[in-house]
C-alpha positions in Angstrom: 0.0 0.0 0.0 1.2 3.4 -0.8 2.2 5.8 1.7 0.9 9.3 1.8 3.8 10.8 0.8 3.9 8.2 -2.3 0.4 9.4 -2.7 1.5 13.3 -2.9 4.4 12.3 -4.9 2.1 10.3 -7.8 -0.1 13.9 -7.4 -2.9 11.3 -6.1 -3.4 14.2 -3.0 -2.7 18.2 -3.6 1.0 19.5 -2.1 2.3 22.7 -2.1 5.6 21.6 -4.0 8.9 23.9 -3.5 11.2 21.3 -5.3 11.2 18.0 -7.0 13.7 15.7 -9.1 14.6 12.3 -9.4 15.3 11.2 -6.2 12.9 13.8 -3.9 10.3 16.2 -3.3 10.5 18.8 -1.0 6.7 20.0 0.0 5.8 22.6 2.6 4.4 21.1 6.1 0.4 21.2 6.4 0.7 20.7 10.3 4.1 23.2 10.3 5.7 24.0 13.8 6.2 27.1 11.9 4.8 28.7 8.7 7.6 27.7 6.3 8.0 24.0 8.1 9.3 21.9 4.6 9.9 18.2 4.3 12.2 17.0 1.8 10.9 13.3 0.8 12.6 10.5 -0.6 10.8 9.0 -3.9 11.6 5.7 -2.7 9.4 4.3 -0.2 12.6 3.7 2.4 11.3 4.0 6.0 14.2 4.9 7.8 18.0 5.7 6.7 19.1 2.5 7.4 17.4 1.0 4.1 18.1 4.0 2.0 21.2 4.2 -0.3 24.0 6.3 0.7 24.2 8.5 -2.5 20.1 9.3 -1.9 20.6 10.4 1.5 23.4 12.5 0.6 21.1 14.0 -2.5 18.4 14.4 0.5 20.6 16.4 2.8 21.7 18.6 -0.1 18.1 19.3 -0.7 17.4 20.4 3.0 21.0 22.4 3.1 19.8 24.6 0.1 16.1 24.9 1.7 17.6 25.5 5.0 19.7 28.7 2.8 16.6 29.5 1.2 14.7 29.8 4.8 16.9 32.0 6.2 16.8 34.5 3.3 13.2 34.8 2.1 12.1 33.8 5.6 14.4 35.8 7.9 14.6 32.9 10.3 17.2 33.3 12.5 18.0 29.1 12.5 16.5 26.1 11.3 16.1 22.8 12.8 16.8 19.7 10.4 15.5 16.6 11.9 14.8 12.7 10.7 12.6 11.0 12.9 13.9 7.7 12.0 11.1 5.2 13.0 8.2 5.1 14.9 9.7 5.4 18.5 11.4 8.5 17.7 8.0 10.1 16.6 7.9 9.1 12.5 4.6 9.0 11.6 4.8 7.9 8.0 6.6 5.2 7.2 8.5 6.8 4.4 12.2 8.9 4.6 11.7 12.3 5.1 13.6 15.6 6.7 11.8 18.0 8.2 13.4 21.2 7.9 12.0 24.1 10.7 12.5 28.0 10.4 13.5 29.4 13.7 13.3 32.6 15.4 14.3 33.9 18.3 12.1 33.8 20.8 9.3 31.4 19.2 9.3 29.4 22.3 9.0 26.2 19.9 10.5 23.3 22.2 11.7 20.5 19.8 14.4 19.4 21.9 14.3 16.4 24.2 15.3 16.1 27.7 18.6 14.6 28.9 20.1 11.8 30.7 22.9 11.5 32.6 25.1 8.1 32.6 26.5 6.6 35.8 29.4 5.9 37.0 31.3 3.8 34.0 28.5 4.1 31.5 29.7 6.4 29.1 33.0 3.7 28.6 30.2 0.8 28.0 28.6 2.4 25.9 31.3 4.3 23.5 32.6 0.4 23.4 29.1 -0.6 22.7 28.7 2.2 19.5 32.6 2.4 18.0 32.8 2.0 14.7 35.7 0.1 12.8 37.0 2.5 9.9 
């Protein structure tokens, strides 16, 4: 079954479309954290970055860099936030690659950052042995 972002993508549901190419679409946000709020989708159906090629998530991230640009000019946002939410436990609601990319101001009193932990004694060692990579 086709996600909704296939769906926007085959033009079987309306989009306000800022770019598009052979690999993405970038579309505005309907439900934006701030007017502006874009999400630059994959044309694949991948649903995280772990099943999506290497050379398209480097194309995707070029897309967001040059909206993030774009933003800050015709917007006048002071910063943007660039987020994946890579699966459903980190908040992805469709199950298709996309980056959401935020305008900022100052002062917008938008909260998109989570809370912290702090590790215990000899936790950080476990878990940097846990996560190195082999180069």
């Amino acid at each position: 079954m086709a996600t909704l972002f296939t769906k926007i993508i085959n033009r079987d549901i309306p989009a306000s479309i800022l770019y598009e190419d052979e690999l993405c679409i970038a579309i505005l946000d309907i439900a934006p954290v701030n007017k502006g709020h874009a999400l630059v989708i994959s044309r694949n159906e991948y649903p995280t970055t772990a099943t999506c090629p290497d050379n398209e998530l480097q194309h995707l991230m070029s897309v967001a860099k040059r909206l993030d640009e774009k933003m800050r000019e015709a917007l006048q946002a002071d910063a943007t936030n660039i987020i994946i939410n890579n699966g459903p436990a980190a908040g992805q609601e469709v199950p298709h690659l996309h980056i959401h990319i935020i305008p900022r101001y100052d002062g917008d009193n938008k909260k998109v950052i989570p809370t912290k932990e702090v590790y215990g004694e000899g936790e950080l060692g476990v878990y940097a042995e846990k996560l190195s990579l082999s180069l």
